[in-house]
C-alpha positions in Angstrom: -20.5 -40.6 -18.3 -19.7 -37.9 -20.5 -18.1 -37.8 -24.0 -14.8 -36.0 -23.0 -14.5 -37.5 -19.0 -12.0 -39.6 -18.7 -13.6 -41.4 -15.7 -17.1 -42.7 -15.1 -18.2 -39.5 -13.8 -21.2 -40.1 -12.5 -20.3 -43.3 -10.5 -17.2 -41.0 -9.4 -20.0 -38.3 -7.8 -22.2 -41.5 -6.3 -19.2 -42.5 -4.3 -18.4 -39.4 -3.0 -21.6 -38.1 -1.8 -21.8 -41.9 -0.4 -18.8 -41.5 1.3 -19.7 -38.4 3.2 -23.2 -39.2 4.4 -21.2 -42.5 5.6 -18.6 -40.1 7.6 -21.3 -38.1 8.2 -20.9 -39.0 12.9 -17.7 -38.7 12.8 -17.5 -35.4 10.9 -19.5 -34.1 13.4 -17.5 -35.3 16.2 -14.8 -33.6 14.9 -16.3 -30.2 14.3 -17.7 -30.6 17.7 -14.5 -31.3 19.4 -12.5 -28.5 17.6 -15.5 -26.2 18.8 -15.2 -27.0 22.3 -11.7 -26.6 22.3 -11.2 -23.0 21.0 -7.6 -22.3 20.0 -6.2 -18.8 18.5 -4.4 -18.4 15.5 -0.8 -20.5 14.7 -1.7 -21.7 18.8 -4.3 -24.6 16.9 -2.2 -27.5 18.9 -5.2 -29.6 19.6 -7.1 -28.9 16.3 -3.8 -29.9 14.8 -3.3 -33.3 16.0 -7.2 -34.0 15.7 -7.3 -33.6 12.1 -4.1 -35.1 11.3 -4.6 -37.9 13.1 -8.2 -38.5 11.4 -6.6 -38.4 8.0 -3.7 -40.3 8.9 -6.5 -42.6 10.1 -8.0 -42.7 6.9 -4.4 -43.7 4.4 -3.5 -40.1 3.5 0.2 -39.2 3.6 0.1 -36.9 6.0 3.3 -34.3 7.0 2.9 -32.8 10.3 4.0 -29.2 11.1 3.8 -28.1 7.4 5.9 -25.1 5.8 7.7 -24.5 8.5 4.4 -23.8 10.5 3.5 -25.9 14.0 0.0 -26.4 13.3 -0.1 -26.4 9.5 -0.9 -29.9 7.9 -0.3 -31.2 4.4 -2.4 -34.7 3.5 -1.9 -36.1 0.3 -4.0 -38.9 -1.0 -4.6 -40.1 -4.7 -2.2 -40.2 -7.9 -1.4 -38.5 -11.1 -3.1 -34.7 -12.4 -5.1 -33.2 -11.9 -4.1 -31.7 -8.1 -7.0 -30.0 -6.4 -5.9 -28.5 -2.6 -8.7 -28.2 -0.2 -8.3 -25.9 3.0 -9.2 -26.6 6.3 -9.5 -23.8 8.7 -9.3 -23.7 12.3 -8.5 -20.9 14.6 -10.7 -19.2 17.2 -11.6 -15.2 18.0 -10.3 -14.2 21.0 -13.1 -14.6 24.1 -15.7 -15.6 21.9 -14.1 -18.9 20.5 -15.4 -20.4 16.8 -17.6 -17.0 16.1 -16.6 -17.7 12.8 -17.3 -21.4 12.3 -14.6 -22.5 11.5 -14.7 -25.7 13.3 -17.6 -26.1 10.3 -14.6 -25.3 7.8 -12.3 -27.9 8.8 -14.9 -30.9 9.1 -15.9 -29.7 5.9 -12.0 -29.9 4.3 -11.7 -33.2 6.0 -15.1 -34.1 4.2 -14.1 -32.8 0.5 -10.7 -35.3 1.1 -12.4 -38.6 1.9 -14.7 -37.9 -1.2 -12.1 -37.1 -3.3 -10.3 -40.3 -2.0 -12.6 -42.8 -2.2 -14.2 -41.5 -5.5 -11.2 -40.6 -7.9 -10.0 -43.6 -10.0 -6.6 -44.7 -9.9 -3.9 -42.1 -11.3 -7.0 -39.5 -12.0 -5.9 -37.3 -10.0 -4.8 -36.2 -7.0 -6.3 -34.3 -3.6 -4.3 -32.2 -1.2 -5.5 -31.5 2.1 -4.2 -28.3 3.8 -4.6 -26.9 7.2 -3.8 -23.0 7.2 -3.7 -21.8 10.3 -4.0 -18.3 11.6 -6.8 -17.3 9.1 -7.9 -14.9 11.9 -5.2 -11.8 11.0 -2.2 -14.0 11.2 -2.0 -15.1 7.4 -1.3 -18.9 7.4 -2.2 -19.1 4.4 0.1 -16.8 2.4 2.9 -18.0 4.9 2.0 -21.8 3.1 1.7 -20.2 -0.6 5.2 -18.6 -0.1 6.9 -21.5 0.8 5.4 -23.6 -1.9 2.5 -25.1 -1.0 0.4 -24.2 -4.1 3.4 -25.8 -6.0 1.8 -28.1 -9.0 -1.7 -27.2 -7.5 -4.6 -27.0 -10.9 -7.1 -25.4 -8.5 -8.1 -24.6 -4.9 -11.2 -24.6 -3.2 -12.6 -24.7 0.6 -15.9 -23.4 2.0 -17.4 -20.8 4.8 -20.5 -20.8 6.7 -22.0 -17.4 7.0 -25.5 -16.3 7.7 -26.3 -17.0 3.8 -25.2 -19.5 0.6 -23.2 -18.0 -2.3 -21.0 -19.5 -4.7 -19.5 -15.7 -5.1 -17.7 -14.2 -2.1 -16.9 -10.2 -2.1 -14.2 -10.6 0.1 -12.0 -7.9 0.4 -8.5 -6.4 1.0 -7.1 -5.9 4.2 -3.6 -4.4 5.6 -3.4 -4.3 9.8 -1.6 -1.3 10.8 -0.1 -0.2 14.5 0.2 3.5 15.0 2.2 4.5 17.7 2.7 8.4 19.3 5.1 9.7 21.3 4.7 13.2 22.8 6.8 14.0 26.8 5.1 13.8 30.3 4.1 16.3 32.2 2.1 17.0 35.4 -1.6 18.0 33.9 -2.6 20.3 36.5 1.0 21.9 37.4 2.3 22.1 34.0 0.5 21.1 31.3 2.2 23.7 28.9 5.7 21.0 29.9 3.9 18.1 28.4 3.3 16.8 24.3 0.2 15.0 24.6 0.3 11.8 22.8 -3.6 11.4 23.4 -4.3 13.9 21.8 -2.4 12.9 18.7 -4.1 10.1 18.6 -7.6 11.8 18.9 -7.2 14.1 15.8 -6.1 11.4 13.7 -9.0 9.5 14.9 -11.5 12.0 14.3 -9.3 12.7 11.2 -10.5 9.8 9.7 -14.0 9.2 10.6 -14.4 12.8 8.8 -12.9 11.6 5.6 -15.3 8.7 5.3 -17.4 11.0 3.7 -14.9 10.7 0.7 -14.2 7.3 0.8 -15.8 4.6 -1.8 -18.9 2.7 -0.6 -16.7 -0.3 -0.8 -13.8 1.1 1.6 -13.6 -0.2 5.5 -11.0 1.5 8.2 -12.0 0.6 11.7 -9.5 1.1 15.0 -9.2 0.6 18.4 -7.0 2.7 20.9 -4.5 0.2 23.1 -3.1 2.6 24.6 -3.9 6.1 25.5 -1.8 7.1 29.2 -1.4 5.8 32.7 -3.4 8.6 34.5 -5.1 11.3 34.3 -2.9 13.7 36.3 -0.4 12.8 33.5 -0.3 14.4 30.2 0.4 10.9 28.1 3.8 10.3 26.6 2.8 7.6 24.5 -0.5 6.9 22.9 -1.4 3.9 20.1 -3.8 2.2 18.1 -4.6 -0.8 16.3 -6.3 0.1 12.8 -7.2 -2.5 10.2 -7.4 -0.4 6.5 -9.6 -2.6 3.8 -10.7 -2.0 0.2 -12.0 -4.0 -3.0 -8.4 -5.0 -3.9 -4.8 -4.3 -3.8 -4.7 -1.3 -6.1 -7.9 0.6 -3.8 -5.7 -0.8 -0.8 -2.6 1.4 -1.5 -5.1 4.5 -2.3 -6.8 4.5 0.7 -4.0 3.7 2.9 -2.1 7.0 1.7 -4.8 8.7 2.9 -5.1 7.0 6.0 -1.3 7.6 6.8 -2.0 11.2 6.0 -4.2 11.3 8.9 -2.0 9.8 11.2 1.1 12.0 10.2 -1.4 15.5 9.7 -2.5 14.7 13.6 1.0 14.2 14.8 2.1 17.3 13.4 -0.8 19.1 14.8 0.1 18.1 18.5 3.9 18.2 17.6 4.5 14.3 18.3 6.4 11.9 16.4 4.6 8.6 15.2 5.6 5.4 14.2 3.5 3.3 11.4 4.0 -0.3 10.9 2.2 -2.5 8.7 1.4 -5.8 11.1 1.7 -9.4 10.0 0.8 -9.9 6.1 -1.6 -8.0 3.7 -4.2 -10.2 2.7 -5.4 -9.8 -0.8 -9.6 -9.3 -2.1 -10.6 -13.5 -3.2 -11.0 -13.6 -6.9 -13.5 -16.0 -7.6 -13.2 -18.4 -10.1 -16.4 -17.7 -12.3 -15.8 -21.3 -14.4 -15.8 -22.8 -11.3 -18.0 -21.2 -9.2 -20.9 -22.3 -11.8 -20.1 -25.8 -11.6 -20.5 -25.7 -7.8 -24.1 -24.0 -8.3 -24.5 -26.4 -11.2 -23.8 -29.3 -8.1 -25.8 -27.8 -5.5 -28.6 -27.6 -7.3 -28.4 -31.9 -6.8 -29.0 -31.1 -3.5 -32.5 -28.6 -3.9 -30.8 -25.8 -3.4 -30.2 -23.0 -6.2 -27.9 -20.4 -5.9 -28.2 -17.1 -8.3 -25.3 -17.1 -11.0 -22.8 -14.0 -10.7 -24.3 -13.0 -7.1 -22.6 -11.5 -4.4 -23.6 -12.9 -0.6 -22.8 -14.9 2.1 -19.8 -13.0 3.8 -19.5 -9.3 2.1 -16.6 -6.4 3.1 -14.8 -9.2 5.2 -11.3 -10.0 4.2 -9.4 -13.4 4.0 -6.0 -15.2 3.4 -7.7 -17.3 0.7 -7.7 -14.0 -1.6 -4.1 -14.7 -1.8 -4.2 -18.3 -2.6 -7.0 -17.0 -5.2 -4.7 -14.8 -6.9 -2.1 -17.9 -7.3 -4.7 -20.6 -8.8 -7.6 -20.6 -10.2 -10.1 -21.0 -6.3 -13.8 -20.7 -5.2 -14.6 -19.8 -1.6 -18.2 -20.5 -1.5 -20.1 -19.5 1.6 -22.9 -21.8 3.3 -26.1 -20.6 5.1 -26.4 -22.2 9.0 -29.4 -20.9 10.9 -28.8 -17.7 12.4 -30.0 -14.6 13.2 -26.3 -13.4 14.5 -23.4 -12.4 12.0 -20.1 -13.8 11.9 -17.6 -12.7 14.6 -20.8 -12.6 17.4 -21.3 -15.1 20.2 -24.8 -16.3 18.7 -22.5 -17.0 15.6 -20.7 -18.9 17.9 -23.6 -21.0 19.4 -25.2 -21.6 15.5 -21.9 -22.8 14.7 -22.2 -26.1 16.3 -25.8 -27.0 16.0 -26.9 -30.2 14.4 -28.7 -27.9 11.4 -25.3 -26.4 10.6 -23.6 -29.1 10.4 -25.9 -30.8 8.0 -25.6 -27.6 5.8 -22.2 -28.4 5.8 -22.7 -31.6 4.7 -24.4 -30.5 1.6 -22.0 -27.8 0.9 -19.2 -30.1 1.0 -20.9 -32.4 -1.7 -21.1 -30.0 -3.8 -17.9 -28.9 -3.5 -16.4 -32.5 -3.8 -18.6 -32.8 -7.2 -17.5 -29.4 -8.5 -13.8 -31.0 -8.2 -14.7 -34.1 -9.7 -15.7 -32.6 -12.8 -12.2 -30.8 -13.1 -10.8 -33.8 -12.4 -13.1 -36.0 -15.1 -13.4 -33.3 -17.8 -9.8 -31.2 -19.3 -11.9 -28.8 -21.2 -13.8 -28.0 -17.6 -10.3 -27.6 -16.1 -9.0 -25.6 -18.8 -11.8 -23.3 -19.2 -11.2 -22.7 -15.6 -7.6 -21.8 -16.2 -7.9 -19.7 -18.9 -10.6 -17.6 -17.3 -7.4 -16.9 -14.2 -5.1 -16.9 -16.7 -7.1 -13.7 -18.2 -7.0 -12.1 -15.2 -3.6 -12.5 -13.7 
């Protein structure tokens, strides 16, 4: 026990990790079950009720259908400040199910709050358990932070599996965008000079914007797919549209690169004299800012478990984009990633298939240790908490 904690720390972290390796079957139950049952974003029924239920099982205070939100969850266990919220995760990618582990991410959320529980004293503190749905494009998160979820919350935290471990994530900003054309029919072999090809709109602005990646920054991302683009070929297309997702460091190289973007799409319209319609698509999620305070106390932890992470480093996940940026630019948060044994990358079938093997899930376990300790410790010690706090409040 330290000078300044105002628990018996170290008993505090024996109970915890004690408490995990004792959940340590069921956990992977769980992640199993939510694995096998693949659900897509704010659809999570099933994963919903599972994890609910288990907490409910296990004495938190548990509200169903959170914020407004059918298959968001609230848990609440413990008493008194600090409040630490731990996310849970789990939605599926379309076809190819939990390519993004996060079946790993809810077991592991489910892990953090039993440790928390069974390790913080009476009135040291208290742990919130939150199940964010639609992390895959739909923004749960930032639908939760808006209507006051992160209300009274000191810090947030959850973790990620990925093909390597990082306490830093460079996790970026992202805006989904739906470009639309509209040009007139024609027949394309009688009179094509009748028609205002749509297609072709959507063509130039295409190649539009793969030609001014040459003057994009390193750290800029704009990738598309056409949804629509005619009915047949005899038929010069009326309507032609796209799906583009736009992403950059943060918000402010957000907004640069999407006038540019837009230019692209409005230059090609004009060029085949359509008209377009842009629409910004479900909520813009903002780059993770990691909290460097607590990041090191989460490599100070791991290193418990033989593992050491570099101080400061990027890895893990890099140039993908989350809702946690969000809750990161609300509270002080770390989104550390976890290695599971893979040669695939996230968002890939083999990711898939790594994601429920008996190897991850152990190297969830250990993640979720360390993650329980790093909370303990802003829990136990105010100058660890506050230090923490003034390092977001410098960057706000």
């Amino acid at each position: 026990m330290t000078a300044t904690a105002l628990f018996d720390l170290d008993a505090a972290k024996a109970t915890a990790t004690r408490t995990i390796d004792a959940a340590d079957a069921r956990l992977r139950d769980l992640s199993l079950e939510i694995h096998s049952h693949p659900e897509l974003g704010f659809e999570e029924h099933y994963a919903h009720d599972l994890l609910t239920g288990f907490l409910s099982g296990e004495g938190f205070e548990v509200e169903l259908a959170a914020y407004g939100m059918p298959t968001a969850f609230r848990a609440i266990a413990g008493s008194g400040g600090p409040t630490v919220a731990v996310f849970c995760e789990y939605d599926a990618l379309p076809e190819i199910g939990h390519a993004c582990g996060h079946n790993l991410i809810a077991a592991s959320g489910v892990a953090v709050g039993l440790a928390l529980k069974a390790a913080l004293p009476d009135g040291r503190g208290t742990v919130i358990v939150l199940g964010g749905p639609a992390e895959e494009g739909g923004g749960g998160k930032i639908f939760m932070l808006n209507r006051g979820a992160l209300d009274g919350v000191d810090a947030a935290m959850m973790l990620h599996p990925a093909p390597g471990d990082s306490a830093w994530a460079n996790l970026i900003a992202i805006e989904q965008i739906h470009v639309r054309y509209h040009g007139r029919n024609a027949h394309a072999g009688a009179a094509p000079w009748a028609g205002v090809n749509a297609l072709d709109a959507l063509v130039l602005a295409y190649s539009s914007i793969s030609a001014m990646r040459q003057q994009m920054r390193p750290t800029d991302r704009v990738h598309g797919i056409i949804t629509e683009g005619g009915i047949k070929p005899n038929i010069i297309p009326d309507v032609a549209a796209a799906e583009y997702y736009i992403r950059a460091r943060n918000m402010a190289e957000l907004a640069e690169l999407r006038a540019k973007v837009v230019g692209c799409f409005e230059g090609a319209a004009t060029s085949a004299g359509c008209t377009v319609d842009i629409e910004t698509v479900g909520e813009t999620y903002a780059e993770v800012v990691t909290n460097c305070a607590m990041a090191n106390l989460y490599c100070d932890n791991m290193e418990q478990f033989e593992l050491v992470l570099p101080r400061g480093g990027q890895g893990g996940i890099a140039g993908a984009s989350t809702d946690m940026g969000n809750i990161s630019q609300a509270v002080p948060s770390i989104h550390p990633t976890f290695g599971i044994p893979t040669e695939a990358v996230n968002h890939t079938p083999g990711f898939t298939a790594s994601a429920a093997t008996p190897e991850a899930h152990r190297r969830m376990l250990r993640a979720s240790k360390a993650l329980a300790l790093t909370a303990l410790d802003l829990y136990a010690d105010p100058a660890l908490l506050a230090a923490a706090k003034a390092e977001f409040a410098s960057e706000a």
